[in-house]
Structure formats: structure tokens, C-alpha cells
C-alpha positions as a printed NumPy array, in Angstrom:
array([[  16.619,  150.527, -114.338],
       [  15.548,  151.041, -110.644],
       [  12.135,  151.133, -110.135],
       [  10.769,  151.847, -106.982],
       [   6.676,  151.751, -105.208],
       [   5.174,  153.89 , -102.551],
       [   1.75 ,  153.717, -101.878],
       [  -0.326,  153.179,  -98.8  ],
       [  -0.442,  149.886,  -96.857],
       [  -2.423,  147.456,  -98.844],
       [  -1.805,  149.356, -102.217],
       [  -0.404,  146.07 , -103.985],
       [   3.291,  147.501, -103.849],
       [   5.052,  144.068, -103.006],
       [   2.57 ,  141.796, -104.705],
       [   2.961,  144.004, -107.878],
       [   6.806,  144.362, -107.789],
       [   7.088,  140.544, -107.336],
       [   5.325,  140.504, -110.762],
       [   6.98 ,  143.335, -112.485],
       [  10.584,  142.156, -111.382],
       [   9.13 ,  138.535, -112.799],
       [   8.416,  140.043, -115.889],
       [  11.61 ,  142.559, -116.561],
       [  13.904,  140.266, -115.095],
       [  14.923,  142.433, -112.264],
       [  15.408,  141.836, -109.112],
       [  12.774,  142.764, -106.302],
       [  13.547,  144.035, -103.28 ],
       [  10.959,  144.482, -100.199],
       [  12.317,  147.393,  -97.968],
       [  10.904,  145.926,  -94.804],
       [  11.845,  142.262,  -95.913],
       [  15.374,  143.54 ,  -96.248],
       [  15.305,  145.53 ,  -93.274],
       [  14.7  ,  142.25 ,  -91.076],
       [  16.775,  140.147,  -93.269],
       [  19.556,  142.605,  -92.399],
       [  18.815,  143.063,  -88.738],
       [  17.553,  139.746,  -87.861],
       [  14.446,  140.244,  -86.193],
       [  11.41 ,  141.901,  -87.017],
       [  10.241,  145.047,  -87.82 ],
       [   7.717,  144.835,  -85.016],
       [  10.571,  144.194,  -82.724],
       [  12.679,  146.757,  -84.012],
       [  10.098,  149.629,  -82.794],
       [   9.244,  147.993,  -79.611],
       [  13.127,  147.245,  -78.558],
       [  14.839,  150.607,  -80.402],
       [  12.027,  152.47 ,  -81.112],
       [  10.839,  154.586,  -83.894],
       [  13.409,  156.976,  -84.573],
       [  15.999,  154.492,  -84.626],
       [  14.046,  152.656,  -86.935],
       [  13.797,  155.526,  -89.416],
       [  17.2  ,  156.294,  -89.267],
       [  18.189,  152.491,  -90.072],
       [  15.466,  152.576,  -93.32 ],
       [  16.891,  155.996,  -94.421],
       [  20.455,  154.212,  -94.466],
       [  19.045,  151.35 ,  -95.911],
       [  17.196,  152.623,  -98.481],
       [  20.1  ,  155.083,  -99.453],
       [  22.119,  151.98 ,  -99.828],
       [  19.683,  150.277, -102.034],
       [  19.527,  152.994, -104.465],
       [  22.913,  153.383, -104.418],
       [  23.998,  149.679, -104.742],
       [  21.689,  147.604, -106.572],
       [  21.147,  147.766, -110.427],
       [  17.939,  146.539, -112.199],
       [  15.773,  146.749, -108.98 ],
       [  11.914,  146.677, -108.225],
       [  12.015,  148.204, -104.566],
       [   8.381,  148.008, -103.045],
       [   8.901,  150.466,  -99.884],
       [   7.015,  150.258,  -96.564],
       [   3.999,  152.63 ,  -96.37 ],
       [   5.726,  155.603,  -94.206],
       [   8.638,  155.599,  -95.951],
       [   8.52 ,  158.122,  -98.435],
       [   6.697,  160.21 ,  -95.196],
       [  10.224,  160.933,  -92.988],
       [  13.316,  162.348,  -93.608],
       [  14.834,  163.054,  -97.353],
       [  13.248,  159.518,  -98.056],
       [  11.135,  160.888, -100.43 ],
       [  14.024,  163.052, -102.213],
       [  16.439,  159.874, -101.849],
       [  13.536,  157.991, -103.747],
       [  13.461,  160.513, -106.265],
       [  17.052,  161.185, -106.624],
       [  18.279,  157.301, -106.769],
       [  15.266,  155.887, -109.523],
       [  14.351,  155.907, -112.785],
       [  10.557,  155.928, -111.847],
       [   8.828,  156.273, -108.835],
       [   5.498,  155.102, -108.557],
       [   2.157,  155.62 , -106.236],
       [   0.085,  153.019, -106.243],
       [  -3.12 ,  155.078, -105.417],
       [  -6.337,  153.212, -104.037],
       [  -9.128,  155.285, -102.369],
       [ -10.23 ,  155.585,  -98.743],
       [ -13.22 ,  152.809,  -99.62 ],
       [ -10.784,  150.315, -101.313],
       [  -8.108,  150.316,  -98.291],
       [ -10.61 ,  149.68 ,  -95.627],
       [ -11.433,  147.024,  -97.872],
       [  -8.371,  145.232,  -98.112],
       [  -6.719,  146.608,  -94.78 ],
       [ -10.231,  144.943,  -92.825],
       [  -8.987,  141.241,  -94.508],
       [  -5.552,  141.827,  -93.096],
       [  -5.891,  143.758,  -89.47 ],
       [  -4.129,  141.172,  -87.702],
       [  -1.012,  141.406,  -89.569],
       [  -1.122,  145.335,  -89.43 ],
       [  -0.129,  146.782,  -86.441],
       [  -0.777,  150.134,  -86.764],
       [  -4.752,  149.362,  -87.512],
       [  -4.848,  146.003,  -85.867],
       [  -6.583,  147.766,  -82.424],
       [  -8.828,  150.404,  -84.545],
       [ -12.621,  149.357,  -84.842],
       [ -13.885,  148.536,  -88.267],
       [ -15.841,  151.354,  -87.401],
       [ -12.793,  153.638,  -86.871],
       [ -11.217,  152.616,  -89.778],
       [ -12.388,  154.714,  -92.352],
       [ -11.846,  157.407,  -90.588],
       [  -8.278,  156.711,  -89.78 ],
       [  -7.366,  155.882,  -93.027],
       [  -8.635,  158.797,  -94.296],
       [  -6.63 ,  161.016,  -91.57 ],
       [  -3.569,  159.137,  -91.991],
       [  -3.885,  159.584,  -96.075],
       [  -4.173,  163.161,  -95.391],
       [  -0.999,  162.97 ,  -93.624],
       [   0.99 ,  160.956,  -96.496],
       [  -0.8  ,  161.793,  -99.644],
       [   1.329,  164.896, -100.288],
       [   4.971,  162.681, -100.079],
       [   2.923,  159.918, -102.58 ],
       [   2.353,  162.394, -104.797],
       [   5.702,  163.461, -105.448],
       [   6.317,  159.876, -107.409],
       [   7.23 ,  160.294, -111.15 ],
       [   3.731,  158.566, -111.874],
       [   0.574,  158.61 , -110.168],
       [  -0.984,  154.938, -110.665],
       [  -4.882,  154.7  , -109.868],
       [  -5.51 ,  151.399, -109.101],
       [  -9.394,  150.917, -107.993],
       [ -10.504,  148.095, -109.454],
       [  -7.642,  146.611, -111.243],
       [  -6.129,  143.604, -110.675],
       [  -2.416,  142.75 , -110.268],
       [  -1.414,  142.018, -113.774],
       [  -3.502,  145.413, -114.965],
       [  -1.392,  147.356, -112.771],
       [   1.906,  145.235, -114.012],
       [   1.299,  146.22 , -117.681],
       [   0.132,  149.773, -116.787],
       [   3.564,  150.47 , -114.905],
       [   5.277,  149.294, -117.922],
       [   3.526,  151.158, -120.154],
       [   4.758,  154.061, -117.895],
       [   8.297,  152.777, -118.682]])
């Protein structure tokens, strides 16, 4: 079974895939973790020396060879990927189930305040700004999110709720 997470940054989708690839005995797969792994340096340092484009190109091939590859996978994706290219269609095309891990506007700035400095894309927007940006960037990705198999609202649950919710989904 290949199971893959989108969701926004923050949304749980590694910390939850850890879990559910714990509990099905699958393996889990972080697209960005794999990404460096496979390039050797960061993903940080892949936009800064190639830039973006390149970078997209280099997760579409990746995560077409994922899909493609692996069996019995938890792939937690990085929070624009479904958002360029056919990502979204690869996604679709290569799982079982796709899943969004929603969280609303309030519950991101939540958890994306705690962890600004590992976050560059929010790391030099205001606290003040951030609800704001979230909510325009949302905007932006919400409709490639919501082409997932299942939607998943997770305000207010914690990680092993959402665990046994996805595999009630299953």
C-alpha cells in the first residue's frame, strides 16, 4: 500500500507518517529528507545554489521515482509539493490514498510561531504578518490539498488521533 501526506507546513505530515509507518509496518519516507539524502546537502542550499526551478524539477523526478519504486510506503511530502507541476496528479496516480492533513489558519500560526527559525519561508514575517500570510499562501495551495483521496481535519487532535483516523480511512 503507498500512502502518501500533503498538508501545509506544520500539519503533522512527518510526525504522523513516522507513526503510521510504525504501526503498519511500512516504511516512511520524508520527501525533503530524501531529497538531501540523495543530493547531499540541504534543501536550503539547493534553492540558494540551483534555485527554485531546478529544485522542482529534481522533487518531481524524485517523487515520480518514489511512487514508482517503493512498495508499502508512508511518503510525508514537503508543503509545495502537491502545488507545481503534475505533482499533484503523480500523487494521485502512484497511491492508494492520498491524504490532507487540514489545520486552520489559527492552528498553523500556532505551531508555525514555535518553529519560525527552522522555516524559511516565514522565518522573516512578523508574528504580526503571519496570519495573514498563511492565510494568502493557503489560498494559493488549498485547491491542490484538496484533491487528496481524504480530507483529514485535524484541529485539536493529537498525533495518535490522527494515526487511527487515517487508518480508519484505510
Amino acid at each position: 500500500m503507498k500512502i502518501v501526506l500533503v498538508g501545509y507546513m506544520t500539519s503533522g505530515k512527518s510526525t504522523v507518517g513516522r507513526l503510521l509507518a510504525r504501526q503498519l509496518e511500512a516504511t516512511f519516507i520524508d520527501l525533503d529528507e530524501y531529497i538531501e539524502q540523495s543530493q547531499q546537502k540541504s534543501i536550503k542550499d539547493i534553492f540558494s545554489e540551483e534555485g527554485e526551478i531546478f529544485f522542482r524539477k529534481l522533487e518531481h523526478r524524485t517523487l515520480s521515482e518514489v511512487l514508482k519504486n517503493e512498495e508499502d510506503i508512508i511518503l510525508s511530502t514537503g508543503g509545495g509539493t502537491p502545488c507545481y507541476g503534475n505533482n499533484m496528479s503523480t500523487i494521485l496516480q502512484g497511491s492508494d490514498h492520498s491524504i490532507y492533513l487540514n489545520l486552520s489558519i489559527p492552528s498553523l500560526v500556532d505551531r508555525i510561531s514555535r518553529e519560525k527559525e527552522n522555516r524559511p519561508l516565514v522565518k522573516n514575517i512578523s508574528d504580526a504578518d503571519l496570519p495573514e500570510f498563511i492565510g494568502k499562501h493557503l489560498f494559493e495551495r488549498r485547491p491542490f490539498y484538496l484533491q487528496a483521496k481524504h480530507i483529514l481535519d485535524c484541529d485539536g487532535l493529537d498525533v495518535e488521533t490522527v494515526v487511527e483516523e487515517i487508518k480508519g480511512l484505510l
